[in-house]
N, C-alpha and C positions, 0 to 999 in steps of 0.2 A: 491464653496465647493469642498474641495479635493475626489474623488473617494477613496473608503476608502478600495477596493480593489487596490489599488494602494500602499499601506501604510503595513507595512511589521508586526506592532505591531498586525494589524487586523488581517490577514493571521494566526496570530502565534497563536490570541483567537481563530481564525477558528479550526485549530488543538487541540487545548485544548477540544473544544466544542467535535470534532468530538468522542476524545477518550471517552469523557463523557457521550455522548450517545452510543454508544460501551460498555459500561460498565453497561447501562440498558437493555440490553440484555436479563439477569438473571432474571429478574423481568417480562419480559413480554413472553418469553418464556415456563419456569420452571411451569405455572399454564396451559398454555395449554397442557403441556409432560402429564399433573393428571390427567384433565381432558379427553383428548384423548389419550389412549393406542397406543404405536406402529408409535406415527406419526411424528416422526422424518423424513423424506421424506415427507410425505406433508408440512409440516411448511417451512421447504427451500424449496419448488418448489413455494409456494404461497409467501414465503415474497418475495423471488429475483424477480417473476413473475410480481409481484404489486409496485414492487420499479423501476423495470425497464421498466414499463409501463407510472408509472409518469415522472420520467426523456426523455422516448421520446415524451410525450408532451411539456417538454420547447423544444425539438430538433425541434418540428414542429412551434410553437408559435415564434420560431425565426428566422425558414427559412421564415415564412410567413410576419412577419416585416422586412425582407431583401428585400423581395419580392416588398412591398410594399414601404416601405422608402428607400433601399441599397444603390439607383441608384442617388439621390439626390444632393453629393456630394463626396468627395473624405475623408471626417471627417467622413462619419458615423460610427458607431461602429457596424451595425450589415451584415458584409461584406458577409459573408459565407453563400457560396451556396449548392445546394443538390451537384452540379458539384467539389467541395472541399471534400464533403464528398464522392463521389465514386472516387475522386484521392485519397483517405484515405483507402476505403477497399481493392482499388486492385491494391496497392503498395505492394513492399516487405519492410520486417524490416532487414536491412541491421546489426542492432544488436542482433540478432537470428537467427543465422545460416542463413540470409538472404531468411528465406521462407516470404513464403506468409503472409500477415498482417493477415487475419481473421484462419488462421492457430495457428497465434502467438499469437490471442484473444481468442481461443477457449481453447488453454491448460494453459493458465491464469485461467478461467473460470471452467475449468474440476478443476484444483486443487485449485484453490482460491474461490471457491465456494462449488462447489460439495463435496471434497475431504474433503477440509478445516472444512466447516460448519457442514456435516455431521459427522464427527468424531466428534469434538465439538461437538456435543447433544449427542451424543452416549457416551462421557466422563461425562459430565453432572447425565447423567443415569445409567452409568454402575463404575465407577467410583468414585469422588466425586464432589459436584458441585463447591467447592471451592480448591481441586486440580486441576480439572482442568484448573480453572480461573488463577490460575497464575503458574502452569506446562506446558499448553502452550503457555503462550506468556514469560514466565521468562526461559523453555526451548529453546525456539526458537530464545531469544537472547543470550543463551551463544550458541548455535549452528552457527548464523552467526556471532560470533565477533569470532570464534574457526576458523570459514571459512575466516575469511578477514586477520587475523592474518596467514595463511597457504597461501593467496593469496599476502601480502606484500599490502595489501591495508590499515589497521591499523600495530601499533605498542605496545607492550606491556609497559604503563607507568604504574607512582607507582597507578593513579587515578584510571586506566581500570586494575590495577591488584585486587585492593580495592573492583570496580566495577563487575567483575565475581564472586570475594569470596562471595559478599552480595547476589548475585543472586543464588548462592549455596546455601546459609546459608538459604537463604529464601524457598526455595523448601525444605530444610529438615525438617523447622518450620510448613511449610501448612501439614507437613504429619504426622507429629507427633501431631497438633492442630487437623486433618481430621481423627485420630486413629478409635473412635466410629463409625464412617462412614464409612469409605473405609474398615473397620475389617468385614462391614456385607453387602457394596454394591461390593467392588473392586471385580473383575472378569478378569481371562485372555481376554474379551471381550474391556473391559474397556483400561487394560494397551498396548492393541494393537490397539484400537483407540488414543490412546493419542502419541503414538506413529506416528502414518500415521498424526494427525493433526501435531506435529512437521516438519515431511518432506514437509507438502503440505504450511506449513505457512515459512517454506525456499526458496522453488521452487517460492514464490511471494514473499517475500522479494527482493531475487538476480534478477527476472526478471519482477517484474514489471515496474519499468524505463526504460528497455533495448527498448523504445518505438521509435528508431528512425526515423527523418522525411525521406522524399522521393526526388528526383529532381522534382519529381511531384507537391509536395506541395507548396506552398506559402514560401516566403522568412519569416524568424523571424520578420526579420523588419514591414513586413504587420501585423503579427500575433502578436505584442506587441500591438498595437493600435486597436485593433478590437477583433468582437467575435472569430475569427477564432482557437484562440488555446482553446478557452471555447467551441466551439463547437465538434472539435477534441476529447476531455476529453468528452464529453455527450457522443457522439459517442461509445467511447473508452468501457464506464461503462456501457451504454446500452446495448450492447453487451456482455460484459462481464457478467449483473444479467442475460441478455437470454439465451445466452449458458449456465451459471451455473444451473437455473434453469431448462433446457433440461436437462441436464448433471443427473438428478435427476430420469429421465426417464431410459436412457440406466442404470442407478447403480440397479435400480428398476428390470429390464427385467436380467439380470445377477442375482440378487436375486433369481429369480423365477429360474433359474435353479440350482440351487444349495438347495436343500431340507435337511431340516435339521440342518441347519446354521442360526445365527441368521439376517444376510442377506436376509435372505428369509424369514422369520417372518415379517422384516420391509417390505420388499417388497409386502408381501400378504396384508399387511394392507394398506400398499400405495392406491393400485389397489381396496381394499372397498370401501375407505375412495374418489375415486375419484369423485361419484357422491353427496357426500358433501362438494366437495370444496369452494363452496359458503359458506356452512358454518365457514368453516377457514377463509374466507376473512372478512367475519363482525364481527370476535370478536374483543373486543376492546382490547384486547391483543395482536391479529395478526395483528390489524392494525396498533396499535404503533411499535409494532416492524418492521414493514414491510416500512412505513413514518421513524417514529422518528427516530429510529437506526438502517436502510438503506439507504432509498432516501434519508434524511436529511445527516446525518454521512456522507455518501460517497462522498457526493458533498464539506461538510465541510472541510473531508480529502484531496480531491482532488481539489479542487477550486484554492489553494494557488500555484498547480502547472501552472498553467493559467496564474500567475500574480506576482510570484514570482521574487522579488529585488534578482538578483543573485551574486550585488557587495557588497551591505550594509550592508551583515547580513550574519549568517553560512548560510549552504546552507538546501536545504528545506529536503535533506535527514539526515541531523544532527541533524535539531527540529525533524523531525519524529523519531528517536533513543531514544531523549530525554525524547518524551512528551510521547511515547508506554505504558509505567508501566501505566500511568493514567486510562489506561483501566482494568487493575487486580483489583490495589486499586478501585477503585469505583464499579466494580462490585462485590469484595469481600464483600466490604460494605454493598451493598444493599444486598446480600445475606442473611448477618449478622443480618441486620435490620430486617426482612421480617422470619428470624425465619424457611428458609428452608433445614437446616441440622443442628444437635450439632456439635457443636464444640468447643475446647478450646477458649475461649474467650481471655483470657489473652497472648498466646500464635499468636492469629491471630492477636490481636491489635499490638502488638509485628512484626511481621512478614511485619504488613502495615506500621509502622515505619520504619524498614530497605528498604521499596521499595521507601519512600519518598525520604529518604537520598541518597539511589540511581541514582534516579531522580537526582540529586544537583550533585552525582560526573561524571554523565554522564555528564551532562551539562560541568564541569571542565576541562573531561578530552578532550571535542570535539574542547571548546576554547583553550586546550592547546596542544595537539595531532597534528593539522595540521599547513601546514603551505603554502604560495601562493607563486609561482615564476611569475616574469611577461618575457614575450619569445619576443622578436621582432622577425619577420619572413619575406623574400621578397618572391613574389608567380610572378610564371609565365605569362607575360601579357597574359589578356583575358580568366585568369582560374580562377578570383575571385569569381566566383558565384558554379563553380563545389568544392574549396577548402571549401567556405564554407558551402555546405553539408556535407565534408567530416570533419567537424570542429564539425559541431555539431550531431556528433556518439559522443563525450568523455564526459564522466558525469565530469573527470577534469576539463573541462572548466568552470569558471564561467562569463568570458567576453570578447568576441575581439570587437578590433578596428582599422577602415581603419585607416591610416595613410599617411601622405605627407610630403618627408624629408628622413629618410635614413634609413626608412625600410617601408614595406607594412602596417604591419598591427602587431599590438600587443598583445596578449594572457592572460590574466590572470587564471593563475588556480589554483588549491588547491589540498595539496596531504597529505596522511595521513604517505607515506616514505619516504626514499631517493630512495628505490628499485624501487618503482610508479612511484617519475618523470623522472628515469633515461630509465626505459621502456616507458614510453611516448614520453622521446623525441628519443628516436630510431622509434618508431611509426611515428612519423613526418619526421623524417630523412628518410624516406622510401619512403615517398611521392616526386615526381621529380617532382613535382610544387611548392615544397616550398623550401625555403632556410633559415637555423635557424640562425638568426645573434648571433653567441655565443659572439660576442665584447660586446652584448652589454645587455649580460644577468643582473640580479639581483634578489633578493629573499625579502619577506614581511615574519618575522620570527613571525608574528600574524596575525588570520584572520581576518580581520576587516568588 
């Protein structure tokens, strides 16, 4: 029977899933905000706390079958050692200003956590709950297609021109639908958390892949056949719910000095609320949200990067573009269902219609927007293993191959200009171990 992480249809339900629970958020959330005054900081220091608790039990449940079976053969699949993972923290990310890796996981974590999730409740509350469900994630994509289009990384077609107008038209719908609402909750408090969650869901957009390997680490090749790039990604996330949820402490201790701010409200309640933490952790609203739609989601989301077909199919950051809206629509929905703010009904129905359609011309414009050159390249004997480290820094790439005959090794990659590959291959051309056989270029004018 096929590993069914192998198989690219599944990955792609993975992502579906993952947005889907992401979008029960609302529902398990929004009754503890009622129930507990002010605890927007505890709810994110407990769910990240308890999601990334479970996640480092598969980290240990795996070293320990490595432990036990690894050594057995040269098939096994559970290869990765604790000695993998401390070549992982105290590497540098040569894609991030080449600091330090747990440097480069912590400000992931400060804004993709801390920054991110805590605005998000505070929009929720201050706010409305169903602008902000799709002001920031429908703001935060026309903010990076605004950035890719200024970076020559997209191109403006008639699909992605289609595509921002919907995304416009739909943020003026949730506001106009959210009127009764946002007319008696909106606050300067509000539209300047919704504000910082746009920047901090940019700052993880653009640098959350920026993940690159190390000379330290293991060759891909080891790490397609084994846990090692699944252990990599536990790591990675582990990490990341930890530090976000520290991150929750220092926002907390900054509160307290600043009096008089609603900063410091949240933070005096934190600091109450701490010798109740237990109690946050067993409600069964804090528990789904903390399981269901974190340690489950996140792995969903992420799993697919593990095991992702990087030749067969767009690439795993194109479904992620694609499938994102899934998260507003269904949590708009459930909002809608569950009866926790008025709202125009006809208007929001309206509003999840256009995010569908959406959905459909993103899809169009992603199959028809890029396009794959393939590069033959000769590389300098006895630098094949330093080229490709430095091969695999380009999120362009979606596949090389050695070769024997009349070039080294072959390239395939994907680009959404003419301006991107033509900076790429000056990128390469840069490199004195390699040599671009422009004889014998060619272009694939669809991704396939």
């Amino acid at each position: 029977m096929q590993n069914p992480l192998k198989s690219t249809r599944f990955l792609i339900l993975l992502l579906v899933v993952a947005n889907l629970l992401y979008g029960l958020i609302p529902g398990f959330v929004v009754p503890v905000l009622f129930m507990r005054e002010n605890s927007i900081f505890m709810i994110v220091f407990i769910r990240f706390l308890v999601a990334g608790t479970i996640l480092f039990v598969f980290i240990i449940i795996q070293l320990l079958i490595g432990n036990r079976h690894g050594k057995v053969g040269k098939d096994s699949f559970f290869k990765a050692t604790a000695g993998d993972i401390w070549a992982y923290l105290r590497s540098r990310n040569a894609r991030f200003l080449n600091a330090p890796r747990m440097v480069y996981i912590y400000i992931l974590a400060f804004f993709g956590v801390g920054l991110n999730v805590v605005t998000y409740l505070i929009g929720l509350e201050k706010l409305s709950i169903n602008l902000q469900l799709v002001g920031g994630p429908g703001g935060a994509i026309i903010v990076v297609s605004l950035y890719n289009l200024a970076k020559g990384h997209e191109r403006i077609t008639l699909f992605k021109a289609i595509y921002l107008f919907m995304m416009f038209l739909s943020l003026g719908l949730v506001v106009v639908a959210t009127e009764s609402a946002t007319s008696t909750k909106a606050t300067p408090t509000g539209l300047i958390a919704l504000g910082l969650n746009l920047l901090s869901l940019f700052i993880l957009f653009v640098y959350m892949s920026r993940d690159a390997p190390s000379p330290d680490e293991r060759s891909w090749g080891e790490q397609k056949h084994s846990n090692l790039a699944l252990m990599r990604l536990l790591v990675k996330l582990v990490l990341f719910m930890m530090l976000g949820a520290g991150s929750i402490l220092l926002f907390a201790i900054v509160g307290m000095l600043v009096p008089g701010t609603y900063l410091h409200v949240l933070s005096t309640a934190f600091f109450k609320q701490l010798p109740d933490a237990w109690w946050f952790v067993i409600q069964p609203h804090m528990l789904g949200l903390s399981i269901v739609s974190t340690a489950v989601a996140y792995l969903c989301l992420f799993l697919p990067a593990a095991f992702w077909d990087t030749e067969h199919s767009l690439s795993l950051d194109q479904w992620n573009s694609i499938l994102y809206l899934l998260d507003p629509i269904f949590g708009t929905s459930i909002s809608m269902l569950l009866g926790f703010e008025d709202v125009d009904t006809v208007l929001m129905v309206v509003t999840l219609a256009i995010l569908v359609v959406a959905i459909l011309l993103r899809f169009v414009h992603e199959r028809e927007s890029k396009f794959n050159a393939i590069i033959w390249i000769n590389i300098t004997f006895g630098k094949q293993r330093e080229v490709l480290q430095m091969l695999s820094r380009f999120d362009e790439i979606r596949k090389y191959y050695w070769l024997a005959g009349q070039a080294d090794a072959m390239i395939k990659a994907t680009f959404g200009t003419m301006r991107e590959y033509h900076r790429f291959l000056a990128m390469l051309g840069l490199e004195k171990t390699i040599k671009i056989k422009f004889d014998m270029l060619s272009f694939v004018n669809k991704v396939v």
